[in-house]
C-alpha angles and dihedrals in degrees: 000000000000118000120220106264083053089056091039088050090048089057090043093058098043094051086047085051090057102041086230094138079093095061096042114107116156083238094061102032086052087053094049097055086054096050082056097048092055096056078060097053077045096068099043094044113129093354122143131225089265092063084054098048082043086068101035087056093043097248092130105041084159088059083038089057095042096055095049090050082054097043085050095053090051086052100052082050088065096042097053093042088060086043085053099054105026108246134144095244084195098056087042086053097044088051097050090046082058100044084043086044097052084045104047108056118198094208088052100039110022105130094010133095108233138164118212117193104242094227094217088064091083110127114297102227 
């Protein structure tokens, strides 16, 4: 198994091959993992709960497929927004697991659906 600086350096690379750094803005890059986000939201809107348990048991390999295709794009996105601004996303992810972790509690919130306000999403100025 890879681990994530391999993965960071292979969209790295394939951004490098490309000459799209010139293209990169936060702005855009942000944008675009929403845009991929979305096709994944495409491909769930107004499914039931059998075209879910379709997939689980390996009945629809093709919506399977698609999905992962989706979930990888998203993923690149990430990749290419840490890239961007220079930052360890491993390091980014690791922190956020503690801080979701300390606030959800699993003694509080174990078995139920809960929101927490994260406290650091306050208005930017």
């Amino acid at each position: 198994m890879s681990d994530i600086k391999e993965l960071e350096g292979i969209a790295s690379e394939f951004i490098d091959k490309r000459d799209w750094r010139k293209f990169h803005t936060i702005k855009d890059l942000a944008m675009n993992c929403s845009v991929e986000s979305n096709e994944l939201l495409e491909i769930l809107l107004w499914r039931d709960k059998e075209f879910e348990n379709n997939i689980l048991n390996g009945k629809d390999n093709k919506s399977l497929e698609m999905i992962k295709n989706e979930v990888s794009d998203i993923l690149f996105s990430c990749f290419a927004i840490a890239d961007h601004l220079h930052f360890n996303l491993e390091e980014a992810y690791r922190q956020k697991m503690t801080e979701l972790d300390k606030r959800y509690d699993p003694d509080k919130v174990k078995g139920k659906l809960v929101k927490i306000p994260s406290p650091e999403h306050k208005e930017v100025d």
